[in-house]
Wavefront OBJ file of the C-alpha trace (Angstrom):
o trace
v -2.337 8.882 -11.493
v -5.527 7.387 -10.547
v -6.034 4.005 -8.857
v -7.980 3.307 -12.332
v -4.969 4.431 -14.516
v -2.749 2.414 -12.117
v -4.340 -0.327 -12.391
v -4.781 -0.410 -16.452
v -0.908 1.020 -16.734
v -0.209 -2.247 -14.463
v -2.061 -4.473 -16.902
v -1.165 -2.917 -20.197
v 2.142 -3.884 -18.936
v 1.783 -7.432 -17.472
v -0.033 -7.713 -21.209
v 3.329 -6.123 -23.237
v 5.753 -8.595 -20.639
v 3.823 -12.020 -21.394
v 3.925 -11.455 -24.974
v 7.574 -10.432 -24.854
v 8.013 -13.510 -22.785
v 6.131 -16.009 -25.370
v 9.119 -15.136 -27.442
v 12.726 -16.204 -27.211
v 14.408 -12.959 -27.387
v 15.866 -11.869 -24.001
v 16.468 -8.306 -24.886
v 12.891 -7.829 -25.724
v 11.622 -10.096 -22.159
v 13.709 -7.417 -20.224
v 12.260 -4.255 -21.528
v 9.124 -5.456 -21.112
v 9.874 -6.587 -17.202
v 11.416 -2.992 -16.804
v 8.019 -1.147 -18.213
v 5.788 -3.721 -15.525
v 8.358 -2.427 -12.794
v 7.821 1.002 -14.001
v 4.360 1.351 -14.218
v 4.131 -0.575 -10.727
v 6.324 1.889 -8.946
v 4.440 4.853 -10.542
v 1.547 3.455 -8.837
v 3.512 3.159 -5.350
v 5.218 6.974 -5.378
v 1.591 8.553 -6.209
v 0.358 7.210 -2.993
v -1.134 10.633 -0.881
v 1.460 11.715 1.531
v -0.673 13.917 3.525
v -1.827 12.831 6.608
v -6.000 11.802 6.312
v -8.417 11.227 8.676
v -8.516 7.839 10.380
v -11.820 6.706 8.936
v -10.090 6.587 5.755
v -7.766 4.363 6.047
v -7.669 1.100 4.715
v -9.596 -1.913 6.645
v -7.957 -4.908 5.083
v -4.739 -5.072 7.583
v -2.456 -3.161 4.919
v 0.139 -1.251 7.194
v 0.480 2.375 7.481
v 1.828 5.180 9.318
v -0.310 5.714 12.784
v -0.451 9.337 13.894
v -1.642 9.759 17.393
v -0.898 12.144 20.684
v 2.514 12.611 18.599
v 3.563 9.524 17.696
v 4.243 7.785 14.455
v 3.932 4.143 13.973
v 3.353 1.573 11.852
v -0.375 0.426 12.529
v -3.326 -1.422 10.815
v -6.511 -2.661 11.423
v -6.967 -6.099 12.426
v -10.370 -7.557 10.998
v -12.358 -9.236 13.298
v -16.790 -9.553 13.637
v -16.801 -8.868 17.073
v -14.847 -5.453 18.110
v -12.583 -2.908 16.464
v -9.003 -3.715 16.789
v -5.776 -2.187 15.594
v -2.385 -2.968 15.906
v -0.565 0.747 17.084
v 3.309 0.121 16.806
v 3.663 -3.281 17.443
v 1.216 -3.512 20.757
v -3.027 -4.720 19.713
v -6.347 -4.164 21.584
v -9.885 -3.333 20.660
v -10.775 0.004 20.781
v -13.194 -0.440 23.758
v -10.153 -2.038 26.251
v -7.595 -0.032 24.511
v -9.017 3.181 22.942
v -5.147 4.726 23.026
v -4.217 2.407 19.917
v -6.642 3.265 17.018
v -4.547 6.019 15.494
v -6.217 9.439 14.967
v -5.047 9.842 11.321
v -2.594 8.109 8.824
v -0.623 7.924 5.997
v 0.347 5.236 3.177
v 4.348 3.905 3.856
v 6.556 5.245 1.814
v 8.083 3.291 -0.852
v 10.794 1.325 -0.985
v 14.054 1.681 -2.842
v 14.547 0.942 -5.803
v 16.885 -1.615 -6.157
l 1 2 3 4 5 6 7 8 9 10 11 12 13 14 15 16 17 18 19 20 21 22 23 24 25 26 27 28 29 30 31 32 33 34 35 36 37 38 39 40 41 42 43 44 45 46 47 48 49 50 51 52 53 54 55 56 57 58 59 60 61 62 63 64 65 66 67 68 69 70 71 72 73 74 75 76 77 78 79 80 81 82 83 84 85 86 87 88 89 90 91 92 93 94 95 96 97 98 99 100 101 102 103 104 105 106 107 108 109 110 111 112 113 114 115
């Protein structure tokens, strides 16, 4: 599934639960929460799970798995204007003070449970 078909499955859902919500039958209001759940989680287990090349990854501070010098941790980038920083399992610096914490590739976190 595509980030594009994700995205519309997501909506076509939200769209199916708030009308299913606008009326007063509670059978119908829980089918319709189960098929946004669904079509969320679809979303969430077609995530890559390859490791990619640094550069991809994403730059709004979502966490990920950090590959480098053979360890795995969780690690994002931390936005700032004025260096390149990333947070490398739980320990932060900017790439030119701390060039061992930007990760050499990465990989989306797996998903959850289901409950």
């Amino acid at each position: 599934m595509t980030p594009a078909e994700h995205a519309k499955a997501i909506e076509d859902a939200a769209e199916q639960y708030a009308y299913a919500y606008s009326i007063d039958d509670f059978k119908d209001r829980s089918k319709a929460f189960e098929v946004l759940q669904d079509a969320i989680w679809a979303g969430v287990s077609a995530a890559p799970e390859e490791w990619q090349p640094i550069e991809t990854a994403p730059q709004d501070g979502t966490v990920f798995l950090g590959y480098r010098d053979g360890k795995v941790r969780e690690a994002y980038r931390v936005q700032r204007d004025d260096c390149e920083m990333w947070v490398f399992g739980g320990s932060s610096g900017s790439v030119e003070v701390a060039p061992q914490l930007k990760p050499t590739h990465w990989m989306p976190l797996p998903a959850a449970p289901k409950p």
